[in-house]
PyMOL commands that place a pseudoatom at each C-alpha (Angstrom):
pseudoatom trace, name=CA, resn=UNK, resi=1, chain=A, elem=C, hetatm=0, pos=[35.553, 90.172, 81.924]
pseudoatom trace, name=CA, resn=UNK, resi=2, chain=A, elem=C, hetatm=0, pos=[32.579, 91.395, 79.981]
pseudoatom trace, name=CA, resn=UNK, resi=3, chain=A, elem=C, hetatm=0, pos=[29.137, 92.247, 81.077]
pseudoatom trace, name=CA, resn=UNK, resi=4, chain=A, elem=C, hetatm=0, pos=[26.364, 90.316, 79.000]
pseudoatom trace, name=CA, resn=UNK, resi=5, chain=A, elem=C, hetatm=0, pos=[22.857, 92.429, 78.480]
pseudoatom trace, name=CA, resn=UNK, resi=6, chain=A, elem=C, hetatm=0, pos=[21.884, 91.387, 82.007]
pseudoatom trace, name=CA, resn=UNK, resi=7, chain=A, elem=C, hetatm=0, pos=[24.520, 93.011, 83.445]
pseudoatom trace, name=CA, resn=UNK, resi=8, chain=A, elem=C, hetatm=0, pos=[26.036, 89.641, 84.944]
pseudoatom trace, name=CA, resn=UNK, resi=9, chain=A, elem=C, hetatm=0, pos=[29.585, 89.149, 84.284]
pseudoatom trace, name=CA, resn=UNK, resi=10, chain=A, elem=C, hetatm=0, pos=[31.041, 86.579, 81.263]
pseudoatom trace, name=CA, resn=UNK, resi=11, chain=A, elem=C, hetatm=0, pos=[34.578, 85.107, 80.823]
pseudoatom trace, name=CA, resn=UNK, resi=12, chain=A, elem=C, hetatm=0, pos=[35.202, 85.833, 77.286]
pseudoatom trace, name=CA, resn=UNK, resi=13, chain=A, elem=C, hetatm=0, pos=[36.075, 82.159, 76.907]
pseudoatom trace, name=CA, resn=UNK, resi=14, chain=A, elem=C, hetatm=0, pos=[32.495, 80.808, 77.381]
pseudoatom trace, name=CA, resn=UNK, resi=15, chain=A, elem=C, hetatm=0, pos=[31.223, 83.810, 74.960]
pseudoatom trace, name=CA, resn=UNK, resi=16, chain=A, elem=C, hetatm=0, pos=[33.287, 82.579, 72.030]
pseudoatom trace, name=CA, resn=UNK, resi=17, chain=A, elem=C, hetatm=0, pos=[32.348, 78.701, 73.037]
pseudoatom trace, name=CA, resn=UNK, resi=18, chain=A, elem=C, hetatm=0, pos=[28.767, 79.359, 73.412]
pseudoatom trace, name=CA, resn=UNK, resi=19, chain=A, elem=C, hetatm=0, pos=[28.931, 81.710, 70.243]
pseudoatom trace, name=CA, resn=UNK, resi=20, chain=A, elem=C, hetatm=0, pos=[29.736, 78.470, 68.305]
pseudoatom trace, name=CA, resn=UNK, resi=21, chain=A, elem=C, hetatm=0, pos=[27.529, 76.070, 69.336]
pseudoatom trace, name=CA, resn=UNK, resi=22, chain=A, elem=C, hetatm=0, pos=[25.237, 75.292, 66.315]
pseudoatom trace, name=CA, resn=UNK, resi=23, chain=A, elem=C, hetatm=0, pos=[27.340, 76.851, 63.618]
pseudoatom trace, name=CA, resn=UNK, resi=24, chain=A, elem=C, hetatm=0, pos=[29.017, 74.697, 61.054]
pseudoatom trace, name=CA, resn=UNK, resi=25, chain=A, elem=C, hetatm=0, pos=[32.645, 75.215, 61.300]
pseudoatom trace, name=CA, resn=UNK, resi=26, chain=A, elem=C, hetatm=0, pos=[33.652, 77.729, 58.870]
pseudoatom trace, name=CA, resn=UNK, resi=27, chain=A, elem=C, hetatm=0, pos=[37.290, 78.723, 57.196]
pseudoatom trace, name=CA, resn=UNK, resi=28, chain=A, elem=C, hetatm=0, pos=[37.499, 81.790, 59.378]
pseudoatom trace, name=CA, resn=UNK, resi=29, chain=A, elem=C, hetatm=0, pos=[35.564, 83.651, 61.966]
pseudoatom trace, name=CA, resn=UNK, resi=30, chain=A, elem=C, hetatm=0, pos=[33.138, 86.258, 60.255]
pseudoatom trace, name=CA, resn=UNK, resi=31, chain=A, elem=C, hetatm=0, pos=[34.557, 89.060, 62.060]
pseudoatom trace, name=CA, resn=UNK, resi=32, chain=A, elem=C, hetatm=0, pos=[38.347, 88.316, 60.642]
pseudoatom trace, name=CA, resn=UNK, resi=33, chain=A, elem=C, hetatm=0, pos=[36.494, 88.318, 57.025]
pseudoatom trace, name=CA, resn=UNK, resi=34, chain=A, elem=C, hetatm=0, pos=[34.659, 91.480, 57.808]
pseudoatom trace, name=CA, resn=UNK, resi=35, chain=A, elem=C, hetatm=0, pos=[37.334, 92.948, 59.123]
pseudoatom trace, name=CA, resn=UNK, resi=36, chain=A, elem=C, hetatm=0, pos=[39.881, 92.031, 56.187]
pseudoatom trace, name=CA, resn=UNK, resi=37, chain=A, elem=C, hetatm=0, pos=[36.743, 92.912, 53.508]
pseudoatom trace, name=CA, resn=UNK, resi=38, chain=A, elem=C, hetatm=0, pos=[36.613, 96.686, 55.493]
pseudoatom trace, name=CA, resn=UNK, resi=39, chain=A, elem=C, hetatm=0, pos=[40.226, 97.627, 55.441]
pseudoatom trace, name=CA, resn=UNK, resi=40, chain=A, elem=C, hetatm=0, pos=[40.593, 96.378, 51.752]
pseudoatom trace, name=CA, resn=UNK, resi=41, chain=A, elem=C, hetatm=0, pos=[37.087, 98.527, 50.662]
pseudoatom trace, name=CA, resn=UNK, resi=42, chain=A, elem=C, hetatm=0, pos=[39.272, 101.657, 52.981]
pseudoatom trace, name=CA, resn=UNK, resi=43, chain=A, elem=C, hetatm=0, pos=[42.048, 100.815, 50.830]
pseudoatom trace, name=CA, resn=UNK, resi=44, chain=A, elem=C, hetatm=0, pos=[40.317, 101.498, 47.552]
pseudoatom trace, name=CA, resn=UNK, resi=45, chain=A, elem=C, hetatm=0, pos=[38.700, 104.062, 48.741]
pseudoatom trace, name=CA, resn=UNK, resi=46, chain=A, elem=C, hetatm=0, pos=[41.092, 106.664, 49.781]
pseudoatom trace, name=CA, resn=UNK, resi=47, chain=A, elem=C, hetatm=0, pos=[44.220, 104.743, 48.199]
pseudoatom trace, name=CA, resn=UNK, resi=48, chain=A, elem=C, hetatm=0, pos=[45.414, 104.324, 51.794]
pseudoatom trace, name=CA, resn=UNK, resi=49, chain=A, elem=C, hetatm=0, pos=[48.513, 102.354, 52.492]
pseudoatom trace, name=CA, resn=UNK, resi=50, chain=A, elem=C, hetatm=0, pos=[47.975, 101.123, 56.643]
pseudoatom trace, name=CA, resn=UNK, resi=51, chain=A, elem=C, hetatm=0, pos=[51.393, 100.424, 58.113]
pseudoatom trace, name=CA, resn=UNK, resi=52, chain=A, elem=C, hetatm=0, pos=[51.980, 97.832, 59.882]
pseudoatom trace, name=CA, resn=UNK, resi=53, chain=A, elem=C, hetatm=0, pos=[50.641, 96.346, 62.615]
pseudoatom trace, name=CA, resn=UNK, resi=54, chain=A, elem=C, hetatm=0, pos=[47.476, 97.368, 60.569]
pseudoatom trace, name=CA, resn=UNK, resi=55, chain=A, elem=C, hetatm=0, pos=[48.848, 95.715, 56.979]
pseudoatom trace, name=CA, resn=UNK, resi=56, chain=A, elem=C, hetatm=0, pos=[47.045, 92.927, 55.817]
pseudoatom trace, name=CA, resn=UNK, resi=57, chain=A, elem=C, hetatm=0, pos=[49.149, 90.656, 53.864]
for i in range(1, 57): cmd.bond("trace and resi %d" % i, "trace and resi %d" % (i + 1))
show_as sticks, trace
zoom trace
């Protein structure tokens, strides 16, 4: 369970639903693309190489 600003408490379920309403459907989430787009920028960055569970194919 998560606590929304007023403190009350969500089931993540209804935050993802309700997070979608009004959106177009897109190919994937934004966080999954921002998430991919950050480990790749890390990547070039430093030169890492992130082991797995962490790899991104």
């Amino acid at each position: 369970m998560f606590l929304d600003p007023n403190g009350s408490q969500i089931d993540p379920a209804s935050i993802g639903h309700r997070r979608k309403v009004g959106q177009k459907k897109k190919r994937m989430p934004c966080d999954v693309d921002r998430i991919i787009h950050h480990v790749s920028l890390v990547k070039e960055k430093y030169g890492l190489t992130l082991n797995s569970p962490y790899e991104i194919p």
